[in-house]
C-alpha positions as CSV (number, residue, x, y, z in Angstrom):
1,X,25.1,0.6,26.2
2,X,23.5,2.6,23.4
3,X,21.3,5.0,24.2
4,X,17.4,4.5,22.8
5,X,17.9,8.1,21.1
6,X,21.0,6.9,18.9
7,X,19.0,3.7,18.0
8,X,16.5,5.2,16.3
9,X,18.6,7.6,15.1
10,X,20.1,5.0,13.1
11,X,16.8,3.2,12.3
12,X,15.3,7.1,11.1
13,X,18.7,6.9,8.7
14,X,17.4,3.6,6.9
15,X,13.8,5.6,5.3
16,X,16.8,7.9,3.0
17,X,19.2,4.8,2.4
18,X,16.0,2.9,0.7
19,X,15.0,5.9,-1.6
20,X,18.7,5.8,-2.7
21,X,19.3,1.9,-3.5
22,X,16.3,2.5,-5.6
23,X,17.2,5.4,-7.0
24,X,20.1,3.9,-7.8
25,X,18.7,0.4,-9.4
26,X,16.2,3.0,-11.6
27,X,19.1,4.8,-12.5
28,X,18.5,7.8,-11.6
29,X,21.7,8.2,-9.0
30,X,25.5,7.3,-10.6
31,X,27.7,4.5,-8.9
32,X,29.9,7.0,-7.4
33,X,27.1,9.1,-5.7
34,X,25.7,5.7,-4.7
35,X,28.6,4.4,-2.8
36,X,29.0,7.9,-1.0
37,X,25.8,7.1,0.7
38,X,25.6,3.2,0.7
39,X,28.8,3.0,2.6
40,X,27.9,4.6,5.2
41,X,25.1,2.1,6.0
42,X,27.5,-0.8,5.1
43,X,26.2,-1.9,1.9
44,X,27.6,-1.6,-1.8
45,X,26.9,-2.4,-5.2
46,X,28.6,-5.2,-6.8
47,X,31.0,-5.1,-9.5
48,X,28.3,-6.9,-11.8
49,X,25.0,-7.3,-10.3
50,X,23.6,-7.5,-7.2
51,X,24.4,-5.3,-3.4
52,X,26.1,-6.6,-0.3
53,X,25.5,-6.1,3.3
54,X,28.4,-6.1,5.8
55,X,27.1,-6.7,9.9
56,X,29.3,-5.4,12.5
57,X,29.7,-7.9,14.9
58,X,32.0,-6.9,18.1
59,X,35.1,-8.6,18.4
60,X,33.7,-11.2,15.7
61,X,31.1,-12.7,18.8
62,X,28.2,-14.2,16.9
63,X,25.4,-15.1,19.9
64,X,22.8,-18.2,19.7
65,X,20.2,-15.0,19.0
66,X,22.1,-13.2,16.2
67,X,23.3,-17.0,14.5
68,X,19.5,-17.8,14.5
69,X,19.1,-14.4,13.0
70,X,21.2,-15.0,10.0
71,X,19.3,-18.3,9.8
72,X,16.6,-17.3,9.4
73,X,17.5,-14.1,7.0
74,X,19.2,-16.4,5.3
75,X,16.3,-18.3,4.4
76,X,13.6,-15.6,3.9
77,X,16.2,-13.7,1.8
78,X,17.3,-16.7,-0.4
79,X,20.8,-15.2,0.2
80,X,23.1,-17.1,-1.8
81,X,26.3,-16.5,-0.9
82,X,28.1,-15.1,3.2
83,X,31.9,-13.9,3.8
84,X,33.6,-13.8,6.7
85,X,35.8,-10.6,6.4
86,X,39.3,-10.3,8.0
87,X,37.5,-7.5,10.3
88,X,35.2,-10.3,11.9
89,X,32.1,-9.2,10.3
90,X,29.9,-11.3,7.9
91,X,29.1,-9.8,4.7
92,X,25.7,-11.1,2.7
93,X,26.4,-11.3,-1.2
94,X,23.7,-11.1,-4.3
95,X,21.1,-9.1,-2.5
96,X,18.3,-7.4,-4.2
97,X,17.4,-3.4,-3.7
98,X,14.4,-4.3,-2.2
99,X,16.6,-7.0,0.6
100,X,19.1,-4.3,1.9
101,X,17.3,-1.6,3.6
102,X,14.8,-4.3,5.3
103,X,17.7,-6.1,6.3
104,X,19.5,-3.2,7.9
105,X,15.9,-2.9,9.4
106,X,15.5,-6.4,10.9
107,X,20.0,-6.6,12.4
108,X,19.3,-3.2,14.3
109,X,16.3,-4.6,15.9
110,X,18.8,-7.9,17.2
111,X,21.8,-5.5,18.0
112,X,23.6,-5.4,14.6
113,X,24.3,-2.5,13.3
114,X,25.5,-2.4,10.1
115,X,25.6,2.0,10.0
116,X,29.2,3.0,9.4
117,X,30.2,-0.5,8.0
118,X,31.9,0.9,4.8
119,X,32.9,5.0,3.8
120,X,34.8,7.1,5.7
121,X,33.5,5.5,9.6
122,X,34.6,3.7,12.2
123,X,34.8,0.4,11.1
124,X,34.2,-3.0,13.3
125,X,36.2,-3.0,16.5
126,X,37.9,-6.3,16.6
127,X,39.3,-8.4,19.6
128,X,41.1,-11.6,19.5
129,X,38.5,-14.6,18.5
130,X,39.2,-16.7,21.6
131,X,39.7,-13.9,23.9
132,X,38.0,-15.3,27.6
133,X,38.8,-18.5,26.8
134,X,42.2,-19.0,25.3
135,X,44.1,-21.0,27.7
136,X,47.6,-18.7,26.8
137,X,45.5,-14.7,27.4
138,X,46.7,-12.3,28.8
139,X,43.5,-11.0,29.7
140,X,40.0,-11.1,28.1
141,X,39.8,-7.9,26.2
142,X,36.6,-8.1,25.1
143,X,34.8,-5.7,27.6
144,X,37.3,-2.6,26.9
145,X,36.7,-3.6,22.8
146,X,33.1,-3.5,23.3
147,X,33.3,-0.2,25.0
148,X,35.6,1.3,22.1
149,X,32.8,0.3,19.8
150,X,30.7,1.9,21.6
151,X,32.2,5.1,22.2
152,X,32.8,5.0,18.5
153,X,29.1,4.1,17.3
154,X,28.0,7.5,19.5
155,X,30.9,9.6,17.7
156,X,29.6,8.3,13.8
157,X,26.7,10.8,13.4
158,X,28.2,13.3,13.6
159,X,32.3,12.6,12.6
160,X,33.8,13.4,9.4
161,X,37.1,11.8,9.1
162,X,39.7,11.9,6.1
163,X,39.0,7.9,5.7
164,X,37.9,4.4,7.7
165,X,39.3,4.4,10.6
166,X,40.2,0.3,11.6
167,X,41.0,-0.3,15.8
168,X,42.1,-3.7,17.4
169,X,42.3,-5.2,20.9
170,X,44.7,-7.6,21.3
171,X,45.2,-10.7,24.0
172,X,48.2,-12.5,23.4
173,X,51.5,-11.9,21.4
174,X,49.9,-13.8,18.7
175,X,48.4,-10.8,17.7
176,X,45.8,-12.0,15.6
177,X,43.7,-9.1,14.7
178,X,46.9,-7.3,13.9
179,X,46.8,-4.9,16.5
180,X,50.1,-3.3,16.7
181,X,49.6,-2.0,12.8
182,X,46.1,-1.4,12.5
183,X,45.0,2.8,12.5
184,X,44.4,2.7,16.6
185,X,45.7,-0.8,18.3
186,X,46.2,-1.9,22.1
187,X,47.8,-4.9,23.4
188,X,47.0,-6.7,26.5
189,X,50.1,-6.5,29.1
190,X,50.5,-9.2,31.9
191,X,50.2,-6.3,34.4
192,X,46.8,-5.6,33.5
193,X,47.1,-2.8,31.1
194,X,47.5,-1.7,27.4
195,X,50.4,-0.9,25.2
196,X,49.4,1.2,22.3
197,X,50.1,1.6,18.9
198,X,48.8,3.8,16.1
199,X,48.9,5.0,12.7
200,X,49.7,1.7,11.0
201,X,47.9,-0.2,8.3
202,X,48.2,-2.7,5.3
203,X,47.1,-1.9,1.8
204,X,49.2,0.6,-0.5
205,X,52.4,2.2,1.5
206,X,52.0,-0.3,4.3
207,X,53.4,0.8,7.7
208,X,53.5,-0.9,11.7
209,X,51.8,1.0,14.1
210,X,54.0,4.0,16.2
211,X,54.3,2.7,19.9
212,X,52.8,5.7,21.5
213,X,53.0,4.1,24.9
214,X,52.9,1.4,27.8
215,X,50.4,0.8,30.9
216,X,47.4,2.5,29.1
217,X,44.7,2.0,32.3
218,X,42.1,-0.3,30.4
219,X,39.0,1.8,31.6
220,X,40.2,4.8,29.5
221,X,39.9,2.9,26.3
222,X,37.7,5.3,25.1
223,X,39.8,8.6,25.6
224,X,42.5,6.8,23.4
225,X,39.6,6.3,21.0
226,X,39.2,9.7,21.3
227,X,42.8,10.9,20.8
228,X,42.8,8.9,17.9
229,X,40.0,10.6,15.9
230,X,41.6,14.1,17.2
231,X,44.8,13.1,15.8
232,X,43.3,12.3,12.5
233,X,41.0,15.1,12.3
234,X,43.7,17.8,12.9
235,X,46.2,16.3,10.6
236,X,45.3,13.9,8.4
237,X,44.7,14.3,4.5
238,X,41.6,15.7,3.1
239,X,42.6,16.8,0.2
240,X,43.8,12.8,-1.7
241,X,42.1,9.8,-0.5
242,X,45.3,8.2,-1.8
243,X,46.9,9.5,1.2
244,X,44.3,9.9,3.8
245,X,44.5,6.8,5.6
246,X,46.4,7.3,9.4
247,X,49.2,5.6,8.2
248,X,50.5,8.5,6.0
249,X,50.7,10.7,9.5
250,X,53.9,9.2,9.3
251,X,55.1,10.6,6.8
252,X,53.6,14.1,7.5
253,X,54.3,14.1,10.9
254,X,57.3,11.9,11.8
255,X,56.5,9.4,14.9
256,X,57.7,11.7,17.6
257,X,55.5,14.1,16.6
258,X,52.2,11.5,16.4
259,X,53.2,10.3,19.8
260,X,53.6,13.6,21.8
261,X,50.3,14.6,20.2
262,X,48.6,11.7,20.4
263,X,49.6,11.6,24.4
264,X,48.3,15.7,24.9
265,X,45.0,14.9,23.1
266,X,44.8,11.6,26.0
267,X,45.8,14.8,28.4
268,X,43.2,16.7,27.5
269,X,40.2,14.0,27.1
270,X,41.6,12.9,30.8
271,X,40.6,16.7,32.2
272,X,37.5,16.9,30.1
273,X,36.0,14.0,29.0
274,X,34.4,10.8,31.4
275,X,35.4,7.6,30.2
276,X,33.0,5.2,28.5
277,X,32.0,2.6,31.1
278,X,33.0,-0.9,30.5
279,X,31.2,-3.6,31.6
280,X,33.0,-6.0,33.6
281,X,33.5,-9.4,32.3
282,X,30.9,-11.6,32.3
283,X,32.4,-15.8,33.4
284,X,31.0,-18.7,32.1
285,X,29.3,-20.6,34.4
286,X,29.1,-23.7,32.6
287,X,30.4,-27.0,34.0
288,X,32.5,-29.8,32.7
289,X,30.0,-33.1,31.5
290,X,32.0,-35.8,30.1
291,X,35.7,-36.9,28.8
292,X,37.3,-36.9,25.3
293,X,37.9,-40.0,23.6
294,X,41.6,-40.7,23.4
295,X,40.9,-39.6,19.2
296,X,39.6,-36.5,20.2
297,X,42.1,-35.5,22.3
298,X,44.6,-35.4,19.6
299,X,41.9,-33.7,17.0
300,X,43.2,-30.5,16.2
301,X,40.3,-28.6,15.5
302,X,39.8,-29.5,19.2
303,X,40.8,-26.5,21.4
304,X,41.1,-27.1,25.2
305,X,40.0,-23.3,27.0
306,X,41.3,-21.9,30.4
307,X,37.5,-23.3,31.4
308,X,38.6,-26.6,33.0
309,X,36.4,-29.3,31.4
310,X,35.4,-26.6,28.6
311,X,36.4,-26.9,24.5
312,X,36.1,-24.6,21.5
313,X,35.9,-26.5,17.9
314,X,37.6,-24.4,15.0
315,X,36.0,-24.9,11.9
316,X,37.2,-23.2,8.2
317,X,35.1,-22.8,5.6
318,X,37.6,-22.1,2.6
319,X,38.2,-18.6,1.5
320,X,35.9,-18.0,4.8
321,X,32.7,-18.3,2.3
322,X,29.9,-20.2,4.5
323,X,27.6,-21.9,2.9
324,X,24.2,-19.9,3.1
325,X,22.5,-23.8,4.8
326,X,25.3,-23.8,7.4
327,X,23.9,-20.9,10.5
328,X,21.0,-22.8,10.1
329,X,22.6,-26.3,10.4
330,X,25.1,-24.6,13.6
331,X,22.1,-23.1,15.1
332,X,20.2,-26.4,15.3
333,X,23.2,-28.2,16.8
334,X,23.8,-25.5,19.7
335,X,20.7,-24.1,20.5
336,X,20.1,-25.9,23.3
337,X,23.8,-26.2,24.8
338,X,24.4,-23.3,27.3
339,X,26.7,-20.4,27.3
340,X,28.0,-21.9,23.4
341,X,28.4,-19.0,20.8
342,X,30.4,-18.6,17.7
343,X,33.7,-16.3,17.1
344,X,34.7,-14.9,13.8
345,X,38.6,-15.0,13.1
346,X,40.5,-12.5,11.2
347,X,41.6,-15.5,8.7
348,X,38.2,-16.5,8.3
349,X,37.8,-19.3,10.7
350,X,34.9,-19.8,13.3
351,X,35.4,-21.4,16.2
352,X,32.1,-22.6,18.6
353,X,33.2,-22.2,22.1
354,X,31.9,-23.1,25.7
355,X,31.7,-26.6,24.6
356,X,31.5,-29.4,27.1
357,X,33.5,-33.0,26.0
358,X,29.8,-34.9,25.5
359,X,29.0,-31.9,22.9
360,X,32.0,-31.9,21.0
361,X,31.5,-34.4,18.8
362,X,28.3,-33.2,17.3
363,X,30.3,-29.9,16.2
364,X,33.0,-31.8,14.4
365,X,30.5,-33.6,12.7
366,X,28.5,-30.2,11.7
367,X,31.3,-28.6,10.7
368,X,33.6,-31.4,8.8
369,X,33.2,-29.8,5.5
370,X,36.0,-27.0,6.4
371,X,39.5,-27.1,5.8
372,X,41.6,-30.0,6.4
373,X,44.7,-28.7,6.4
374,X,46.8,-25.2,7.3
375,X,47.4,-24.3,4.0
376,X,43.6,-25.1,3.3
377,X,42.9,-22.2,5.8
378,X,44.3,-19.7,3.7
379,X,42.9,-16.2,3.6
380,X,41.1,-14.8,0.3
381,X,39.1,-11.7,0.2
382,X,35.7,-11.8,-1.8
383,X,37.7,-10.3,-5.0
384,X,36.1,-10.2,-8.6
385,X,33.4,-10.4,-10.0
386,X,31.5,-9.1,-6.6
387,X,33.7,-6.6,-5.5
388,X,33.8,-3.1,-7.7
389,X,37.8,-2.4,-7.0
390,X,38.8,-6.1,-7.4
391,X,41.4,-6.4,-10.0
392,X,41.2,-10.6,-9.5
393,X,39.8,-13.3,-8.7
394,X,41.3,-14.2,-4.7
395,X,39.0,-17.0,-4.2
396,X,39.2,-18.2,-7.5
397,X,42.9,-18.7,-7.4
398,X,42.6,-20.1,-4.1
399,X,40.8,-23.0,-5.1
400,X,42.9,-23.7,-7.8
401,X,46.0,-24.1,-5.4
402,X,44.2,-26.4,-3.3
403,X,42.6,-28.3,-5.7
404,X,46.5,-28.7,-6.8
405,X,48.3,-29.0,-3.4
406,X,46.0,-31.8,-2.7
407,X,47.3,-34.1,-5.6
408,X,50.7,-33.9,-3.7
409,X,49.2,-35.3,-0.7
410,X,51.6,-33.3,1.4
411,X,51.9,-33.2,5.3
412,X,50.2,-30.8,7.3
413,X,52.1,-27.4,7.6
414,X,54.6,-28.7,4.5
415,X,52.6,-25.5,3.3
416,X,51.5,-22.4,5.3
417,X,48.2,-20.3,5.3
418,X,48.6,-18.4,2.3
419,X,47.4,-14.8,2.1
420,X,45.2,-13.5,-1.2
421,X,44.2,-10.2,-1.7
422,X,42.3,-9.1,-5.4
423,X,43.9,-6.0,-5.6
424,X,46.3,-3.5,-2.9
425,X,43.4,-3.2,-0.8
426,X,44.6,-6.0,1.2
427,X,41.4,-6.9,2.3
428,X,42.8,-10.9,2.4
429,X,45.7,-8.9,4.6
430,X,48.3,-10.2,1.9
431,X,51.4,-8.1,3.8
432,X,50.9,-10.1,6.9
433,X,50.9,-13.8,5.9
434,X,53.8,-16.1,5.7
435,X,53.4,-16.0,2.2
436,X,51.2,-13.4,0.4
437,X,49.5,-12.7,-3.4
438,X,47.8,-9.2,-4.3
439,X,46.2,-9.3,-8.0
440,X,48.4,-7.3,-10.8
441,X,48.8,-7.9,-14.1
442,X,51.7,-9.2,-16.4
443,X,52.6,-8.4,-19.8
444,X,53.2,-11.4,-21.8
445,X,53.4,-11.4,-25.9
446,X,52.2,-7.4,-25.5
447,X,48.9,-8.4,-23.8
448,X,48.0,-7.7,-20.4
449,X,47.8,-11.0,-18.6
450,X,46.7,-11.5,-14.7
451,X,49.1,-11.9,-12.5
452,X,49.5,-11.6,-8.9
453,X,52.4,-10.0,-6.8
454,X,54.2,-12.5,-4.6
455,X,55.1,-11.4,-1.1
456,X,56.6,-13.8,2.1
457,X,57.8,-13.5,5.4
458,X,55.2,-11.4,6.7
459,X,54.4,-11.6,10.4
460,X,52.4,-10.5,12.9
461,X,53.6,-11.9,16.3
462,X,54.6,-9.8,19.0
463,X,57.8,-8.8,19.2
464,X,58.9,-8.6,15.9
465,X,55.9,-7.9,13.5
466,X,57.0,-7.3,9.9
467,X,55.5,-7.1,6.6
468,X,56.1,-9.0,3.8
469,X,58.9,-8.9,1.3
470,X,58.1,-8.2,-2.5
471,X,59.2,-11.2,-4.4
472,X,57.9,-11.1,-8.2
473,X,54.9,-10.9,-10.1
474,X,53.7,-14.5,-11.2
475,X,51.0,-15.4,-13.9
476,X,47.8,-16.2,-12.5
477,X,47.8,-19.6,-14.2
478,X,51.7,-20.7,-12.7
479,X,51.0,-20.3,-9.4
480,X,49.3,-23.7,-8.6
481,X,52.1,-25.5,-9.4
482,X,54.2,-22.8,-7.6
483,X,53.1,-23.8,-4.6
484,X,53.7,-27.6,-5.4
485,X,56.9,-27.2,-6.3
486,X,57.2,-25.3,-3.4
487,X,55.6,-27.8,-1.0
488,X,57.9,-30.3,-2.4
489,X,61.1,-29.0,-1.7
490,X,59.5,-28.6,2.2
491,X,58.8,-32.3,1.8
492,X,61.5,-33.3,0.8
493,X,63.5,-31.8,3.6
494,X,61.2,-33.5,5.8
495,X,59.8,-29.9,7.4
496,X,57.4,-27.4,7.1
497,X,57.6,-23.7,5.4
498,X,58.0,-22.2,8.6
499,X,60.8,-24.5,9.8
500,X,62.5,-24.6,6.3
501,X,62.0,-20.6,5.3
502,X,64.3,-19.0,8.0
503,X,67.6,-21.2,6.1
504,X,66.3,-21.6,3.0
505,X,65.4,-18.0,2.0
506,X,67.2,-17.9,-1.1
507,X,66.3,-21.0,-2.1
508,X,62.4,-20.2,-1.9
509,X,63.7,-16.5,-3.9
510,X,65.5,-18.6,-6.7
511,X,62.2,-20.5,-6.8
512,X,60.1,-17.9,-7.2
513,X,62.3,-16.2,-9.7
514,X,61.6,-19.0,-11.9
515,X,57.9,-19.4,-11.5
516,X,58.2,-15.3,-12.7
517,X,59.6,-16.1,-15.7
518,X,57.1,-18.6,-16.9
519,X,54.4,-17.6,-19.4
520,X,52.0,-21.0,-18.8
């Protein structure tokens, strides 16, 4: 737990952030010297207009009191527009100066704390979304992610770190929150302990994690935590933010050499340091009440959970932008059914867990508007105009695909989740998705046109993570009826893209080839 001291700490921060957004608005501040402070709080200006807020939320664990807080923020706020970020965390769009700083205020005082959500910080520590109840865990990691948030949050004030620094917990091979390539990862192992990996990360120069080792003891998350910073610290880049994320360590120093330093830093935090406590895991309680109807059992945004009798519902809103009415409209359905809260997922879905079979139904119904299909669930970061490095519109382009693919009427799966990121950033984690896009331009007729990179095969599943393959640069505008064509040569084969990919790689490369060389 967070000590009082911290807290207010924190809340004493907010008085100098509010004289800055307004020094700022009045102009009296640059954009650069703006975002060096703004950052740190987890707010920045928009590309055009406007500021954003980004919440940490833990493991992407959105409570009946915080989902009733965005509600209600929501509302008094008029906030227009919400993201669910591939680092579990919700961002609020098209705030006014006057909006951020009370609204940094108002989280802290419900346990979010937005402080360190963007700059050179400790960003959100994510877990699996279904960890303690996914039926296939390993074990729930949430406690030990809570406690390297934690350890972290206490370590902001006074760190000064070369860049962000991104950690992951992960239960299951599935490795959803990518944690065998993010800066600082650890992997659940069935005999109750952590593999670890390090120094990895998407985005420019993309690299998997180093193994540093196996049968990490869960209750000394934090001194791994602490190792990591150390590492960093001590050799990574402060001279170019080009090359001062972790990932470059690997170039500087080799893996052997990240590993047996990484393991005497552990050494030496193990001698002098005592680890973070973790709370132990807190079970649900909550009883079966009901039975599925036969429809519902074959419903597949119906989850069963390791909870005999219990269900989660998955729901997608597309591009992971919820509609400002829709807390509001969750809240109202769930606020009286016991031990049900919401998880964010790295692609952008949220799934309502602790569900019993009688409350089902009225969370399908609340949540019907979201994606219908896998490649509907496709990942998209906020891109341009909103976001100040975005070099293209990722949600934009998104829409147009689906708005295309639907014509075809394809099967489910015919098409994967797709991957959009507006620029190398890769917030919409482009290198990791069966098929990815990052926004680039094309010249066509000696004019700079946008275009968009094309990458595929990327994968995250334990064992065997790789990134995606380079493929061409397409025009913005072919890319709808890429994917068409695409999903019609799946079709026509009777499969789906992950079925068909693995013996059909050159076909999808001769494909794609094509697509590049079209101007319209």
């Amino acid at each position: 737990m967070l000590s009082k001291d911290l807290l207010q700490q924190f809340e004493d921060n907010i008085t100098r952030f509010d004289e800055n957004i307004h020094a700022f608005e009045n102009g009296e501040i640059d954009r650069q010297t703006f975002k060096g402070i703004s950052g740190g709080f987890g707010s920045y200006a928009q590309k055009e207009q406007g500021y954003m807020l980004r919440l940490r939320l833990p493991g992407g664990h959105i409570t009946k009191e915080k989902l009733k807080f965005l509600a209600d923020k929501i509302s008094e706020h008029q906030i227009p527009l919400l993201k669910l970020t591939t680092c579990q965390t919700i961002q609020f769009h098209d705030l006014s100066a006057d909006s951020v700083p009370q609204l940094v205020r108002d989280a802290l005082k419900v346990g979010i704390i937005t402080h360190g959500g963007g700059g050179d910080n400790p960003r959100n520590v994510m877990a699996s979304p279904l960890t303690g109840t996914a039926v296939d865990e390993t074990f729930d990691v949430f406690p030990y992610a809570k406690a390297a948030g934690e350890y972290l949050l206490t370590k902001m004030p006074g760190l000064h770190m070369p860049r962000k620094l991104k950690v992951g917990f992960s239960n299951t091979p599935a490795n959803e929150v990518h944690a065998t390539f993010r800066d600082l990862g650890f992997v659940a192992k069935e005999n109750g302990t952590f593999s670890v990996y390090c120094a990895g990360g998407l985005g420019p120069n993309p690299k998997l994690g180093v193994h540093i080792t196996d049968n990490a003891d869960p209750n000394e998350v934090s001194l791994y935590v602490h190792a990591m910073i150390r590492l960093f610290t001590t050799y990574g880049n402060y001279e170019s933010r080009a090359k001062s994320r972790t990932r470059y360590l690997q170039d500087t120093l080799g893996e052997e050499k990240i590993r047996n330093y990484f393991l005497q830093f552990v050494e030496d935090a193990q001698k002098e340091m005592t680890p973070w406590p973790v709370e132990p895991v807190h079970p649900i309680s909550k009883s079966a009440d009901g039975t599925l109807s036969e429809a519902l059992l074959t419903e597949k945004r119906v989850l069963p959970q390791k909870q005999n009798g219990l269900y989660t519902v998955s729901y997608h809103p597309l591009g992971g932008r919820l509609a400002p009415q829709k807390p509001s409209e969750l809240y109202a359905v769930i606020k009286e059914m016991p031990e049900t809260e919401l998880r964010i997922s790295p692609d952008g879905t949220l799934y309502i867990i602790n569900l019993t079979a009688k409350e089902v139904p009225a969370v399908l119904e609340a949540t019907k508007d979201g994606a219908a299909s896998l490649f509907e669930s496709s990942v998209s970061c906020i891109g341009v105009p909103i976001c100040q490095h975005g070099l293209r519109n990722s949600y934009a382009l998104l829409e147009s695909c689906i708005q295309r693919v639907r014509k075809e009427q394809f099967a489910d799966r015919v098409l994967p989740c797709i991957h959009i990121s507006g620029c190398p950033s890769s917030c919409g984690s482009h290198q990791a998705g069966s098929i990815g896009l990052v926004g680039h331009s094309k010249r066509v007729d000696g004019k700079m046109e946008p275009a968009f990179k094309l990458f595929v095969n990327g994968d995250s599943e334990e064992p065997g993570a790789h990134l995606g393959i380079e493929k061409g640069v397409l025009l913005e505008t072919v890319i709808p009826e890429f994917f068409a064509a695409l999903g019609k040569r799946i079709a026509a084969a009777d499969s789906t893209f992950d079925v068909w990919y693995p013996t059909h790689a050159e076909e999808f490369d001769t494909l794609a080839a094509e697509y590049a060389e079209k101007t319209q």
